[in-house]
C-alpha positions as CSV (number, residue, x, y, z in Angstrom):
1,X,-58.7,158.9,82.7
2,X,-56.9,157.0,85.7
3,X,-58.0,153.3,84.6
4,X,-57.6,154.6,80.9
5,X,-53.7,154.8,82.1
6,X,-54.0,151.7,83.9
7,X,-55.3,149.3,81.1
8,X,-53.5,150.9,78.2
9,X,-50.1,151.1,80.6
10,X,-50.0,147.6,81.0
11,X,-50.3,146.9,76.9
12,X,-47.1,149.8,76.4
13,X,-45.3,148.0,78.4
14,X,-44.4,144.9,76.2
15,X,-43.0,147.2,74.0
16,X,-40.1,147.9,76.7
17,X,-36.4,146.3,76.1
18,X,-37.1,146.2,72.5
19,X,-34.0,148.6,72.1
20,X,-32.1,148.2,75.4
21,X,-32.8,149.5,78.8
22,X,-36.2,151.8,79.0
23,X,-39.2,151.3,79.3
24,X,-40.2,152.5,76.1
25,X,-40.1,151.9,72.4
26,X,-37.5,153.2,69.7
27,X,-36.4,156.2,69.0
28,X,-33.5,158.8,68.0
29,X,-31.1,160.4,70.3
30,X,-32.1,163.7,70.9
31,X,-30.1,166.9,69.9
32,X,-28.2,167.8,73.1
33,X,-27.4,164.4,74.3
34,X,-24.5,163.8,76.4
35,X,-23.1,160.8,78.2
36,X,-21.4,162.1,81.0
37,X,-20.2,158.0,82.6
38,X,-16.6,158.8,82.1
39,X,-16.6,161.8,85.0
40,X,-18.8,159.6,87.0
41,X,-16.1,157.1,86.7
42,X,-13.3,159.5,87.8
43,X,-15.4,160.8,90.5
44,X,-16.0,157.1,91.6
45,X,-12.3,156.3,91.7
46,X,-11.5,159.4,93.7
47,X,-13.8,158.7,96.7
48,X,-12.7,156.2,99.1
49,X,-14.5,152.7,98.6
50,X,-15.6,150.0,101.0
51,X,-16.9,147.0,98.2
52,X,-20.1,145.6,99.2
53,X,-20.4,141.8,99.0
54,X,-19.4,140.8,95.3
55,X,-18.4,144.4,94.6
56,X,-21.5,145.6,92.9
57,X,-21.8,148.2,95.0
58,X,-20.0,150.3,98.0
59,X,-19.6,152.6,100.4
60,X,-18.3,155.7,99.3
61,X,-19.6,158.5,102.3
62,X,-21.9,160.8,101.7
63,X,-24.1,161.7,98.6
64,X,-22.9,164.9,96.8
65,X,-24.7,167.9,96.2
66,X,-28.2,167.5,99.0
67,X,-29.4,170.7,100.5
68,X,-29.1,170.8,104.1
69,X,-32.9,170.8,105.1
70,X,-34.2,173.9,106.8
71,X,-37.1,174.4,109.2
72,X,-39.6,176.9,107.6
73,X,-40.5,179.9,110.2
74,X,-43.8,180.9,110.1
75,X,-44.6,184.0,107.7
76,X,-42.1,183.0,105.1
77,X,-43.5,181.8,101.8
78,X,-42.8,178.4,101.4
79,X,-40.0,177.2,98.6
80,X,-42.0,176.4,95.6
81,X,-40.8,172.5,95.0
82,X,-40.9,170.7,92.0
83,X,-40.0,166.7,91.5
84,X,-39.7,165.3,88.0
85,X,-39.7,161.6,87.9
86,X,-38.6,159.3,85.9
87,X,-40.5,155.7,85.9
88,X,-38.2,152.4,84.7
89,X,-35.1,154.6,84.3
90,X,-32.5,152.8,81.8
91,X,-30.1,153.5,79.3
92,X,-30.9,152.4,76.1
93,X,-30.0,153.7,72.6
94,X,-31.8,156.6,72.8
95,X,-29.4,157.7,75.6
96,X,-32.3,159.4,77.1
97,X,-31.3,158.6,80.7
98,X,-28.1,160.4,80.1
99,X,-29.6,163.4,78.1
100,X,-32.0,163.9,80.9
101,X,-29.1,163.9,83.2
102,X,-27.6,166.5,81.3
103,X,-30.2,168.1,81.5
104,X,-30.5,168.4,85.1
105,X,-26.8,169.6,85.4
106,X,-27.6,172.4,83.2
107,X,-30.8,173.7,85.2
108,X,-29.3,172.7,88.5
109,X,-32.5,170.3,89.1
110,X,-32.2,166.8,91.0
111,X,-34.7,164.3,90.3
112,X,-35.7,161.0,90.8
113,X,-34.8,157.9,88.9
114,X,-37.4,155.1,89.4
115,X,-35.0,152.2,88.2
116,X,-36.7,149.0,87.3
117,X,-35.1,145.8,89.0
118,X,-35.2,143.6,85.5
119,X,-32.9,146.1,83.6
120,X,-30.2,144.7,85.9
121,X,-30.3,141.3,84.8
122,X,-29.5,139.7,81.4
123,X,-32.5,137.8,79.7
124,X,-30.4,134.8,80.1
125,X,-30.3,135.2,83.9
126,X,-34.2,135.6,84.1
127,X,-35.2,132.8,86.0
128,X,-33.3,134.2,89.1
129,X,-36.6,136.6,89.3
130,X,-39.4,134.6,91.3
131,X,-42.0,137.2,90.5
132,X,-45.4,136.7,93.1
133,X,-48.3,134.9,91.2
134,X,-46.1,135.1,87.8
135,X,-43.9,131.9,87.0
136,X,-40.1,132.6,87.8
137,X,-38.8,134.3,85.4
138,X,-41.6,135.9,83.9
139,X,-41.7,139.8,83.5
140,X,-44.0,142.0,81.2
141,X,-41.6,144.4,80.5
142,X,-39.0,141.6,79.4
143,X,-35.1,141.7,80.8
144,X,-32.0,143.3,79.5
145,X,-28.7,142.7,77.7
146,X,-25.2,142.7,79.0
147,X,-24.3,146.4,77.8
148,X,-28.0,147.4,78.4
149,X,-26.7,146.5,82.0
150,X,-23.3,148.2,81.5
151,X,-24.9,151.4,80.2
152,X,-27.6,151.6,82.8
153,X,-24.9,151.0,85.9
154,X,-22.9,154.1,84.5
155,X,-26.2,156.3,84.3
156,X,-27.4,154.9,88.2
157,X,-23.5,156.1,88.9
158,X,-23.7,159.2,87.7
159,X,-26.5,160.2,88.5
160,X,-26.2,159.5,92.2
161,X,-22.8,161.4,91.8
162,X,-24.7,164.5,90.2
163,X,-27.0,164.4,93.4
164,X,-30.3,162.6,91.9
165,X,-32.1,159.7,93.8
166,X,-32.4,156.0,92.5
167,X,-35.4,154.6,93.5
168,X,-37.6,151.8,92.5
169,X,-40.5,151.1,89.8
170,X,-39.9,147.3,91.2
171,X,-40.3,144.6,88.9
172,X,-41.9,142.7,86.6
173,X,-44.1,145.7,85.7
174,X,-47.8,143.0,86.4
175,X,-50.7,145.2,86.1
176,X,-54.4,144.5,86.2
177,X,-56.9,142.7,88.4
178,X,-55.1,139.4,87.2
179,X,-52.4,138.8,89.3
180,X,-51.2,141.9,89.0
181,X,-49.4,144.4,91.6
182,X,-52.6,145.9,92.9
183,X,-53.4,141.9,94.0
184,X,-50.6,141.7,95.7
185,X,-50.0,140.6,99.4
186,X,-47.7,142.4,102.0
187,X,-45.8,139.4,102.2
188,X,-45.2,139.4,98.8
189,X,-44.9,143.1,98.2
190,X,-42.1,142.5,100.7
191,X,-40.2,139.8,98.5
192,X,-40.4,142.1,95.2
193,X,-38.9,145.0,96.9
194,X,-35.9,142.4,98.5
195,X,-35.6,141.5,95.0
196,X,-35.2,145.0,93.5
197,X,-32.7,145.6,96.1
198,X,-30.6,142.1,95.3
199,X,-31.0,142.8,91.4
200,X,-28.7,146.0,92.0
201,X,-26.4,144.5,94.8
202,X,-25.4,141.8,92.4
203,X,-25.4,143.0,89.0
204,X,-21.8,142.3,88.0
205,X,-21.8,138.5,89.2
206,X,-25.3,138.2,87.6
207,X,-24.3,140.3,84.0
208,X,-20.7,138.7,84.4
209,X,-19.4,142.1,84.5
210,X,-16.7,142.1,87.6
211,X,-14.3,144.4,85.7
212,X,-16.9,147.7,85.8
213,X,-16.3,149.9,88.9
214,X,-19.2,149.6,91.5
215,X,-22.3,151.7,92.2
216,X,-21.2,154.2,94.8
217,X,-23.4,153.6,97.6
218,X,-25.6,151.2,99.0
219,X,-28.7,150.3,98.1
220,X,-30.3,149.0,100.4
221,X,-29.7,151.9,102.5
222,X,-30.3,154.2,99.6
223,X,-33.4,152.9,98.5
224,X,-36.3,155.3,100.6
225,X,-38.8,155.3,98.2
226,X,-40.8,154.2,94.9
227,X,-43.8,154.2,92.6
228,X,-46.3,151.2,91.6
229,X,-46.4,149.9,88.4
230,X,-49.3,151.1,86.9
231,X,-50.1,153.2,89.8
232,X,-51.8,150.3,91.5
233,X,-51.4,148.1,94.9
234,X,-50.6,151.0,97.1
235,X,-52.9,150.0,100.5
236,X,-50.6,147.1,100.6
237,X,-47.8,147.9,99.6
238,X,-47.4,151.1,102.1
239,X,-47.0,148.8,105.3
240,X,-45.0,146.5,103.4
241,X,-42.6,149.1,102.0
242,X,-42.5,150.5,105.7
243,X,-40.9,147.6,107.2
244,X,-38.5,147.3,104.1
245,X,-36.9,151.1,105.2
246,X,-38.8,153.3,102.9
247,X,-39.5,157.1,103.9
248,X,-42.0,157.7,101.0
249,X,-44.2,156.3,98.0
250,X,-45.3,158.0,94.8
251,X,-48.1,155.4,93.9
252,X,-51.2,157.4,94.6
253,X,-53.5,158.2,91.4
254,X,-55.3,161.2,91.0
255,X,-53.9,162.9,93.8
256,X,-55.0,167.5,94.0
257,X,-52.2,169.9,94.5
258,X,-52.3,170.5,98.3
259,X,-49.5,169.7,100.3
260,X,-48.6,166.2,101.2
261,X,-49.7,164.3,104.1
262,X,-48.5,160.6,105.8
263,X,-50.0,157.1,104.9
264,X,-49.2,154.3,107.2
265,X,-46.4,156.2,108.3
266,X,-44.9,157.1,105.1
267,X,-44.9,160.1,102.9
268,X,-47.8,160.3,100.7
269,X,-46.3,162.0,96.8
270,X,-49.1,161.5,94.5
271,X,-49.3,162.0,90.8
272,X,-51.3,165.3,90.7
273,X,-54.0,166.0,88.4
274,X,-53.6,169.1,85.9
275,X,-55.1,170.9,83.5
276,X,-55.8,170.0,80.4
277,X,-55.5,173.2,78.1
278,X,-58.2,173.8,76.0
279,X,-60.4,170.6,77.6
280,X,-62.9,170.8,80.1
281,X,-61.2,168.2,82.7
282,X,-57.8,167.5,84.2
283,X,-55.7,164.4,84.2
284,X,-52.5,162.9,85.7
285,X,-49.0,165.2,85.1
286,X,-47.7,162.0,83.3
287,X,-46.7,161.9,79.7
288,X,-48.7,158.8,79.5
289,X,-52.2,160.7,80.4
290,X,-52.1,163.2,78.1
291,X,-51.2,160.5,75.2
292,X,-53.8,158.4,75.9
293,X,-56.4,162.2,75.8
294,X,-54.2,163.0,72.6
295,X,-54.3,159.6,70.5
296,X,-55.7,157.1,72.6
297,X,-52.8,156.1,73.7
298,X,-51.5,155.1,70.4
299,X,-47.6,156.1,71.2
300,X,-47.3,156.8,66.8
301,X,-50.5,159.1,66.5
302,X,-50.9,161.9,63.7
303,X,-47.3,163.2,63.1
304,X,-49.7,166.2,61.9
305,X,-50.5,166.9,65.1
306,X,-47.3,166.0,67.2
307,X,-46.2,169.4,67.7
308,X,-49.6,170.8,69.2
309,X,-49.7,167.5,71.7
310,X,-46.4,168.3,72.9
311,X,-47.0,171.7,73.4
312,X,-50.7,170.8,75.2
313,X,-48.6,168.7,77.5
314,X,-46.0,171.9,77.9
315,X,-48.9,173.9,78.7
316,X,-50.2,171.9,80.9
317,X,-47.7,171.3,83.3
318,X,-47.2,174.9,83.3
319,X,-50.4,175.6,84.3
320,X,-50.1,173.5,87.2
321,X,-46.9,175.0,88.1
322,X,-48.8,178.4,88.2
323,X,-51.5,177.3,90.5
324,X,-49.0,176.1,93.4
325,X,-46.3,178.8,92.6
326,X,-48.9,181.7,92.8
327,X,-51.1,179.5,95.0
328,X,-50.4,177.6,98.0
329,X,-47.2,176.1,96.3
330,X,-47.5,172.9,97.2
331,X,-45.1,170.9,95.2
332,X,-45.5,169.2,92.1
333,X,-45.2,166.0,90.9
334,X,-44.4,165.3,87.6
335,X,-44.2,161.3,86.6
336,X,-42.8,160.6,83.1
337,X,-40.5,157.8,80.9
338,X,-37.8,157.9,79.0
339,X,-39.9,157.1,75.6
340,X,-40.3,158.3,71.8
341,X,-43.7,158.3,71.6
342,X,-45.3,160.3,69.4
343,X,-42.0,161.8,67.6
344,X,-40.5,162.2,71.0
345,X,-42.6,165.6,71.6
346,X,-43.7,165.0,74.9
347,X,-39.8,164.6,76.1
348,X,-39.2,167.8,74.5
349,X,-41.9,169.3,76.5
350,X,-40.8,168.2,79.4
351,X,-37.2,169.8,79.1
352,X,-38.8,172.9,78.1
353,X,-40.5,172.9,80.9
354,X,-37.8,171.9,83.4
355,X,-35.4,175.2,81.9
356,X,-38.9,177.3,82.3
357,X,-39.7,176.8,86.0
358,X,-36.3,175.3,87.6
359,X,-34.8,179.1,86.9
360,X,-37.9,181.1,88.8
361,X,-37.1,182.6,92.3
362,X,-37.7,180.6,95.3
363,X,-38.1,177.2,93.0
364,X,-36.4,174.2,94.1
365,X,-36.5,171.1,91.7
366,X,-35.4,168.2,94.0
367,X,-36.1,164.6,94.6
368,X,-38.4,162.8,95.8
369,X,-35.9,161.7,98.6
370,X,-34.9,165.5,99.2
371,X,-38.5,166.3,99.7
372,X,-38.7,164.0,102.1
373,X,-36.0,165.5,103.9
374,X,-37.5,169.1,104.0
375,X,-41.0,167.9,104.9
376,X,-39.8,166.1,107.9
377,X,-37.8,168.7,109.1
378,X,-40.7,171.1,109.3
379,X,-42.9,172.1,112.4
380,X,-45.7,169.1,111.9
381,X,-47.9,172.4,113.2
382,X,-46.8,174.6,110.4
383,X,-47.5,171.7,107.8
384,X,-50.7,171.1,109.1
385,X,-51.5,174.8,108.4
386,X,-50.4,174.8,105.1
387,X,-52.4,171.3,104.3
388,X,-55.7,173.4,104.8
389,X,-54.8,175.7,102.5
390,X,-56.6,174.5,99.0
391,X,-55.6,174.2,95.6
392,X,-54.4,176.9,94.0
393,X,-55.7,179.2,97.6
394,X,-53.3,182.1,98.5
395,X,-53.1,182.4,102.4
396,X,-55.3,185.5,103.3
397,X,-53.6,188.1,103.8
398,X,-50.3,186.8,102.2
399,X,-47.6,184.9,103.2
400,X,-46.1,187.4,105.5
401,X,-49.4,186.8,107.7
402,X,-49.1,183.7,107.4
403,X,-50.2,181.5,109.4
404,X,-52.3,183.9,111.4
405,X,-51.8,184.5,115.0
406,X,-53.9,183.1,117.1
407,X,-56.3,185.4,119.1
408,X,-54.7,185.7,123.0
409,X,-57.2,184.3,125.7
410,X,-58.1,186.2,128.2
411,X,-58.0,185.3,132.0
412,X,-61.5,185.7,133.6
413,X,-62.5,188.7,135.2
């Protein structure tokens, strides 16, 4: 079902900006939503700020709320970690960015916002994107308006307040084997991800907004990681996205729930494949996936059948929780979009199932960029150990023999 996502992706995507800021098509605000900007804006004016060049952004010291990283000793059971993702995060008028963020405050989960260069700049400013092989100005996913812009600045705010990462989805959002990411250069990987980075350092000059407080930190420092449009382009854009700063990327399809290794010198954080309940295969833990299984990737299928898709999806991502948590809890990736598709049930799965597993013992829903943290703080040793552990495979013996001494030699004679 991978090139299912990647084909059908690419089509979704058109649909995006047709009500603001995400990536997704229209929808009503669901029950619970909040919009927390006016504490992120207190919060902002309390810390002490050093304005970046036109003010867009600053220095404002450390990130609240990241867990110190600690080194796991060996027989301890790992911490089961869980990342939910967000791809082209933005705040339209389904508030969905905020409701998620909400959300996360009420769980005590951190995740990772992917945002989408484009949704900083108005569609009247397009033409300062010089997309590679795509005539400046062009994006797939279209551009923004000026309070698209003003709502998705107070969202990035406060979300890096509450303790989340903002990372990248890039672009222009180009898929397939026309010109799309996965053609892409290293050289011109390396001009998109520049690009991202000036789209948020210059947002108020470019949306004419110099009267909104700035983004708390900066992000060229802040930006360690990202995911691929379309899941595609990731053999070059590793090495390029190396020299840029990053620490991570999350652009690997198909990827089994064992513990993560290095690419090119970079964290490797693939979309995992999980089960499908009730069907004979697994598929990516992405909303997307199990809509295109569902209704072939029509986003208004059956309303008939909305409630048992949603709760398919629930199920599924539960079921993959089960296998690391009573397995060889590896974390798990879980890659969504703030979207209405198909009556909004698969958002309401997935806040089901962030209140289910982000309260069990010894779970940790973090970032991407936390992760990151933890894994390289650990023995390399220890992770190696734990890398040959398979999916869903206890350690024998249990975790408190685990890993297992190593027999003594003996000295001849």
């Amino acid at each position: 079902m991978a090139a299912a996502w990647r084909v059908a992706l690419g089509g979704l995507t058109a649909l995006a900006l047709a009500t603001g800021a995400a990536g997704c098509s229209g929808g009503e605000r669901p029950e619970g939503a909040e919009t927390p900007a006016r504490d992120a804006d207190e919060e902002t004016a309390r810390r002490p700020a050093r304005l970046i060049g036109d003010g867009s952004t600053a220095e404002t010291g450390p990130q609240p709320h990241q867990p110190k990283p600690e080194r796991l000793q060996p027989h301890h059971k790992p911490p089961q970690f869980v990342v939910f993702s967000w791809d082209g995060a933005g705040e339209d008028k389904q508030k969905l960015f905020s409701h998620f963020r909400g959300v996360g405050k009420r769980h005590h989960a951190t995740m990772t916002y992917f945002l989408s260069g484009v949704y900083m700049l108005p569609t009247d400013r397009r033409r300062l994107y010089d997309p590679p092989r795509h005539r400046r100005g062009a994006s797939d996913i279209g551009f923004n308006d000026i309070k698209g812009v003003k709502d998705t600045v107070a969202q990035l705010r406060g979300a890096w307040l509450d303790g989340n990462e903002i990372g990248t989805h890039f672009n222009g959002h180009f898929c397939g084997p026309r010109d799309g990411v996965g053609t892409w250069s290293v050289k011109e990987w390396k001009s998109e991800i520049r690009q991202a980075e000036s789209f948020v350092a210059h947002w108020r000059t470019n949306a004419r907004l110099k009267g909104e407080p700035p983004l708390p930190f900066d992000y060229s420092k802040e930006l360690v990681g990202g995911r691929a449009p379309c899941l595609e382009g990731q053999r070059r854009l590793v090495p390029a996205a190396k020299a840029m700063g990053f620490r991570y990327d999350a652009s690997s399809i198909g990827g089994r729930q064992v513990w993560p290794r290095r690419i090119g010198g970079l964290w490797d954080f693939p979309l995992q494949d999980i089960p499908v309940p009730g069907r004979g295969f697994e598929t990516l833990a992405m909303d997307y996936n199990f809509l295109a299984n569902q209704s072939g990737g029509r986003t208004r299928g059956d309303p008939s059948r909305h409630r048992a898709w949603g709760e398919q999806f629930r199920e599924g991502l539960l079921a993959g929780f089960d296998r690391a948590y009573y397995g060889n809890r590896a974390p798990l990736f879980i890659g969504d979009h703030f979207e209405s598709w198909n009556g909004g049930t698969y958002m309401r799965a997935v806040e089901s199932t962030i209140g289910t597993v982000c309260a069990k013992d010894g779970v940790r829903c973090v970032s991407f960029k936390q992760l990151a943290d933890w894994m390289d703080a650990q023995d390399p040793k220890l992770l190696a150990q734990l890398r040959a552990l398979d999916v869903g495979e206890k350690p024998k013996g249990g975790w408190g023999r685990f890993p297992a001494a190593r027999p003594v030699k003996r000295a001849a004679g």
